[in-house]
Structures are given as C-alpha cells and as structure tokens.
N, C-alpha and C positions, 0 to 999 in steps of 0.2 A: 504494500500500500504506500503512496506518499507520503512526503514528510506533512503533519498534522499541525503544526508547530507553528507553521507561515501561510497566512490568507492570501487567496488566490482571487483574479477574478472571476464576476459570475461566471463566464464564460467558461473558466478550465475547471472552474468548481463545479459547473451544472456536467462539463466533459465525466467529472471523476466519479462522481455520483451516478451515472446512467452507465458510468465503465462498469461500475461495482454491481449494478441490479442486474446488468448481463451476465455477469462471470460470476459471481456471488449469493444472489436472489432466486432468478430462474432455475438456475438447475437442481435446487434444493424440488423443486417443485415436479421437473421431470423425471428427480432421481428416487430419492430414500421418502422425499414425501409424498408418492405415487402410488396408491394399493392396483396394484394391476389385477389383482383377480375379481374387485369391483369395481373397476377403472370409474377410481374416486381418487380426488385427494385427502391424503389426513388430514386432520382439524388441526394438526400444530406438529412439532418436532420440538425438542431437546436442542439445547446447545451443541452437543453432539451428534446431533440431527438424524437422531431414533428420532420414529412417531411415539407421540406420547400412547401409555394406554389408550385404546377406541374405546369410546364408551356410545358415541355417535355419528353420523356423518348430517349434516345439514344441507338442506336445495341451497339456501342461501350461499354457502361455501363454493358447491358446484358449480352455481350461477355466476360466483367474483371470478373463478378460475377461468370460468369460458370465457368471462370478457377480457382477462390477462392475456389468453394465446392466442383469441381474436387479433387481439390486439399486434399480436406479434407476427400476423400473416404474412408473406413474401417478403420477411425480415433475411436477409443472409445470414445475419446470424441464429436464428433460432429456425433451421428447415422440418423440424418433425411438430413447428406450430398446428399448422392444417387439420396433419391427424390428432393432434391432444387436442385440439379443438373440436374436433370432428365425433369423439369418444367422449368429451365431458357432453355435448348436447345429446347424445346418445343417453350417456347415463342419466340425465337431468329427465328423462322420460321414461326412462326403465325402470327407476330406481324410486322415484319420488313424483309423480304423476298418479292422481288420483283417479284411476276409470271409471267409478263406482259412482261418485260426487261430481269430478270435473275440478280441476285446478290440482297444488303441487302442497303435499306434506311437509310442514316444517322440518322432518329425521326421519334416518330410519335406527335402526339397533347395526351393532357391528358384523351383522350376517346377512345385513340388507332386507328383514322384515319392517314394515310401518313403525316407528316407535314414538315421536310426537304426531300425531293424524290431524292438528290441530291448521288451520288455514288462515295464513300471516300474509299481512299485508308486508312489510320490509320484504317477506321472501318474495312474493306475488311481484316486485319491485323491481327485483333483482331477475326475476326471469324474463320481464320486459327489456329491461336496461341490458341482459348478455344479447339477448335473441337479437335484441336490433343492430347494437352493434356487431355480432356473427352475419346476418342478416345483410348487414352495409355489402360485410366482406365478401361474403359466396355466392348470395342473391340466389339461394335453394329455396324454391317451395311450401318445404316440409318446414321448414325454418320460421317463414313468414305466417305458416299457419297456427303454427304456437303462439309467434307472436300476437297474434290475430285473438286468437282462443283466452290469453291470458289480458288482453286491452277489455274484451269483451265483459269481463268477471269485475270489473271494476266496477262498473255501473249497475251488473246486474245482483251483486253480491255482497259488494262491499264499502256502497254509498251510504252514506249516512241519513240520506234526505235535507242536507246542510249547508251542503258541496264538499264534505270532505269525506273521511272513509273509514270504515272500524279500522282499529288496529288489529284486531285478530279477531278467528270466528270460528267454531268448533267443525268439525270433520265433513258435517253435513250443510253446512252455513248456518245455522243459528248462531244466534248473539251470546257472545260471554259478557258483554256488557264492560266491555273494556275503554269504547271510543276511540274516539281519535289521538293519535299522539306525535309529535315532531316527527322523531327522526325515520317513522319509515315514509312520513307525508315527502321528506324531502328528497326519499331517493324514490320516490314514484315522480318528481316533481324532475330529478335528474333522468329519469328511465324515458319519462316522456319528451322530453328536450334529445335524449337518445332516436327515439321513433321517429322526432322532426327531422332529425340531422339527416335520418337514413332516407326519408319518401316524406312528399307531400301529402298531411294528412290534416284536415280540415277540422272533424272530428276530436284528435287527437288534440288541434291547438287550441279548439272551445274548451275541452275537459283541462287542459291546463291551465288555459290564464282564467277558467271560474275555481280552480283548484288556489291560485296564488291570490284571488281577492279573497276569498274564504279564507286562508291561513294568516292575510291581515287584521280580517273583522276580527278571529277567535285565537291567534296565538302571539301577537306584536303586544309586548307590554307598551304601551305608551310613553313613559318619560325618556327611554334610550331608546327605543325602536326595536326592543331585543325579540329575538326569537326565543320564544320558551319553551318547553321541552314537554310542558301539559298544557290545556287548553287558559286562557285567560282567567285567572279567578279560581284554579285549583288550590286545593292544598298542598303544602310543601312542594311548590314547583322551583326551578331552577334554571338557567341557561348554562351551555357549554360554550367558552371561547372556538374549539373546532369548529363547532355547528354555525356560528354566526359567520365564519369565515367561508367554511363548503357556500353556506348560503349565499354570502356575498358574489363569490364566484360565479354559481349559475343565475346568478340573476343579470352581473354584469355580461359575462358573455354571450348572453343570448339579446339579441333586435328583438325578438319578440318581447321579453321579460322587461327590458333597461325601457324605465319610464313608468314603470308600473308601480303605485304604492307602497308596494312590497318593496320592491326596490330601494325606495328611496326610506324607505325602515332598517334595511340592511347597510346600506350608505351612515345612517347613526350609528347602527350597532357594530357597524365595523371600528369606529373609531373608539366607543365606548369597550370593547372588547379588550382593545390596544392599549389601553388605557390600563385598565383595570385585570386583565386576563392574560399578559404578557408580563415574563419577570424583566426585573432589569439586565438577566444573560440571554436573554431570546425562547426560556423557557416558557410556552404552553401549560398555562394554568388546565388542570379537566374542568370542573365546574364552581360556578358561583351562584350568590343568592341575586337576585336584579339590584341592591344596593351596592354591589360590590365584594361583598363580604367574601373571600375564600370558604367552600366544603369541601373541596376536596384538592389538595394541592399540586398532585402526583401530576407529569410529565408521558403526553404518549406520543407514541411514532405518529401514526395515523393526524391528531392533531396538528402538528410540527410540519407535516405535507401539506395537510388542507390550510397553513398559513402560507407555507410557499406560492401554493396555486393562486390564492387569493392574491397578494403581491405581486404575480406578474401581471395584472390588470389594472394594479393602481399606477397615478402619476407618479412617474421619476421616482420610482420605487429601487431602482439597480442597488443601491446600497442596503435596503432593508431584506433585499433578494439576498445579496451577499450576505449578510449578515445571518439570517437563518439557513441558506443553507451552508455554511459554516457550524451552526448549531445540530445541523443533522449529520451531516460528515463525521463531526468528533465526539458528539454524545451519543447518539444511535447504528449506525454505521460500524462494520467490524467483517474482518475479515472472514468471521463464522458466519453470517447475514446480517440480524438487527439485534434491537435491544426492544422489546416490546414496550416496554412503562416503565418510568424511573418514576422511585419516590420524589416527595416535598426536598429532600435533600441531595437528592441528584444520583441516588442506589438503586440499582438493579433491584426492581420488585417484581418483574414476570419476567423471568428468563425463556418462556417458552418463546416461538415464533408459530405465529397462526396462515392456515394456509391463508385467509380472507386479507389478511394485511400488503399483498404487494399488489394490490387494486388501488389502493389509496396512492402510491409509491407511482404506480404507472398512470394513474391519475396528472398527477405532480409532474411527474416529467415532459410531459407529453403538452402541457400547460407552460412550462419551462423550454420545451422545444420553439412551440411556435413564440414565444416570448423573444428568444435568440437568434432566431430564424433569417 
C-alpha cells in the first residue's frame, strides 16, 4: 500500500482508493465470500476472511451484490462480472421469490429453506434498484419482467393510502402495523431514480416525485430540514448524518428531484448535518437527537462514503473531497479490505466485513469518477 503519512490529491487519492476496491474488495466477494453451492454471497467474513457462521442469507444482500457486478460489466478488469451477475439474478429468484404470494422473502435459513417469509419494503427496494440497473446492462426480458413485477407490488401492496409505503408486511401482505419509515422510503426513492436512469417511465416519475412530496409533508423536521428516521411526531425519533447526506445526493443529482421541496430541506440538513454530525477529524457521527445532541457516537464505513458522494456535488468542494477521502484511506481502508464501524474513540468495534457494504463503496466511487472525469 502507499505511504499513509502524506496527503495526496483528490485525484491520486480517489486513483488509490478505486486501486484498492479492485485488488482488495472485489475478490473477497468472488472468492472465500462466495457459497457456490447456493450461488449466494455470505453475509460477512472475518478478518481473515472465513465466512462468519451462516445463520442466514438475505434478498436484500443478493440484490446489493447484483448491483456490485452489474456494475462491473465489460470492466477489463473484472471478466467473470457477466456471469456473477448472471447467477446472483438467478438466485434472487430461486432462492427468495415468493410463488405462493408474489414478491421476494426477506431470508432464507442456511440450507436455502424460507426463514424470515416476512415482505420488506428496503428488500422490495433493492430488487428494483439491482434489476434496473442489471436491466440498463443486458437489456434481457426476463430481467425487465421482475422489474416490472416488483414496480407493480408497490402500489398494489405496499401503499399506505398517504403516498408512502408500509415498511414491512407479513408473508401474505397483511399489515404488521409497522408504517412507514426513512430509510427503506429512501432506497425505493434511489431504486426509482435507478428505473429512470434505465427507460423512460412516466408512471414511475409520478410515483416518485408524489413519493418525495409525501416524505416532506410526514418526515422533514422543520427547524433544520432534517430527514428523520420515523414519521414526524414519533417517539424517540432521530436523524442519521449518513442519511441526510445519501439524501442530499439523490436529490441533487437528479433534474427531476433539484427544485423540489424536498430538496431544498436536504440543502438545510446538509449543512446542519456538517455542523453538528461531523467530528472535527472528518469522522461521521451514526446518529443524533434533531437538537444536536450525540446517541450514538461510533464511526461507519458506509457513512464516510455517502459523505464523499454527497461532496462531489457541492461547490468547490475539492478540498472537503480531499479531506474525507483521506479519512477513509487511513481509518477504514486496509490491506485485508475495510474496517466496518469504529467506536466514539476511533476502535475497531465490528471487525467483520458485510457482503452489503461494497454497494455503498461503489456507490462513492462511481460518484467520484464522474466528479474527476
């Protein structure tokens, strides 16, 4: 690895960083962290990058993967993308596809029977958000028909009559009475920005931006603009720094979104965020109370990326670019892959590594490409 020691520009810093997710990242995922006999990934590895005990496997997991080798289609360096790609959409339908009900199993057990049966909107999120991006890539049928199948289930399954969406809903869709909550609102909010990116869809842009006026009526606290993490007016709610930032990003980078109230709530909260949910070394606070107050102090990868992505869309950012990703480089970043969560005092507190985490990471980069570009 380079020497750590001496700040680089963005430029050879954003180089060393996308050096490492190639040679360092990915192959954990097509190597030791690959069950080929349910051509799945595991849910994490070891430092020494054994899979941990299976105790499950998740769609949602499946679904970040596929959109990882999607991603990495007609890469030189990554030629066997296609087929791991090819194989995760495979199993996202073999293994976790409901025939019985219609839509996708949050788990199964480690022998590939059903084992949470229960029907999640973040997963339902993430099978839009792979399919369309898989979808962009090979422009297969069978592809577009998932995606088709699973756009559908939103309105007819999992609307609330509000504009927004349960968060979760039992095997058969009855109500668990859970409601709506941020963060799966926000990657249906990203999956459908994905389904834009892929095809012109008319449909899809009405259910969005009445999805982003809803998420201001019922989840924007009003004195910072923040995005909260329960509906307006819960008890013990909170906001996450990450989330304000993810947020920021899809909202600026999308023409459709920039202009929209929403927007310009996330425009506050980005700065309120900054403020108050950034240490003075570039660490990523997890969560606070909307006065500011720290709960929870601990440092996560995933956060740390979604500041970088956010960054490369603000003005005359190069230096605060620099600056955090210097912070991932030398605190998460490691010749073995990451560091998942450092405590309030900057210690190793999850040493696993989650297959779901190098989504966030190729997020970020890819955000940092065209930034560089």
């Amino acid at each position: 690895m380079p020497d750590r020691s001496r700040p680089a520009a963005p430029r050879a810093l954003f180089d060393t960083v996308q050096a490492h997710f190639a040679t360092h990242i990915v192959p954990l995922w097509q190597g030791p962290g690959w069950n080929a006999e349910l051509a799945l990934p595991y849910e994490a590895l070891d430092a020494a990058h054994r899979p941990l005990p299976v105790q499950r496997y998740r769609a949602m997991a499946c679904a970040r993967q596929l959109y990882l080798f999607s991603s990495l289609i007609d890469q030189p360096a990554f030629p066997a993308a296609r087929e791991r790609a090819a194989a995760l959409f495979q199993s996202l339908q073999r293994h976790f596809h409901d025939a019985k009900h219609g839509g996708w199993f949050y788990s199964i057990d480690p022998h590939g029977a059903p084992l949470d049966t229960s029907k999640d909107l973040y997963t339902h999120a993430f099978v839009i958000f792979a399919c369309a991006h898989y979808w962009a890539r090979v422009r297969d049928a069978q592809i577009e028909a998932v995606l088709d199948e699973a756009l559908a289930l939103l309105h007819s399954r999992f609307a609330d009559g509000r504009g927004l969406y349960e968060a979760s809903l039992a095997r058969d869709w009855s109500s668990r009475g859970t409601g709506p909550l941020q963060n799966p609102l926000m990657h249906l909010a990203e999956a459908l920005l994905a389904v834009l990116a892929a095809r012109e869809d008319s449909a899809v842009q009405r259910t969005l931006l009445a999805l982003v006026d809803a998420l201001q009526a019922r989840f924007i606290e009003p004195d910072h603009g923040l995005m909260l993490e329960k509906p307006r007016g819960a008890a013990d709610n909170w906001f996450e720094p990450g989330h304000q930032f993810e947020w920021f990003f899809l909202l600026q980078s999308s023409p459709l979104l920039r202009g929209t109230p929403l927007h310009a709530s996330l425009e506050q909260a980005f700065v309120y965020a900054e403020q108050v949910g950034v240490r003075a070394d570039g660490g990523v606070l997890a969560m606070l109370a909307a006065d500011g107050t720290p709960r929870d102090s601990s440092q996560r990868i995933w956060a740390q990326a979604e500041y970088i992505r956010a960054l490369t869309l603000r003005p005359h950012g190069d230096a605060r670019v620099q600056q955090q990703l210097q912070v991932l480089h030398t605190r998460f970043l490691h010749a073995g892959g990451w560091h998942e969560s450092l405590d309030g005092e900057g210690r190793l507190s999850r040493p696993d590594m989650p297959s779901t985490t190098p989504y966030h990471l190729a997020t970020c980069y890819t955000a940092l490409a065209e930034r560089f570009a």
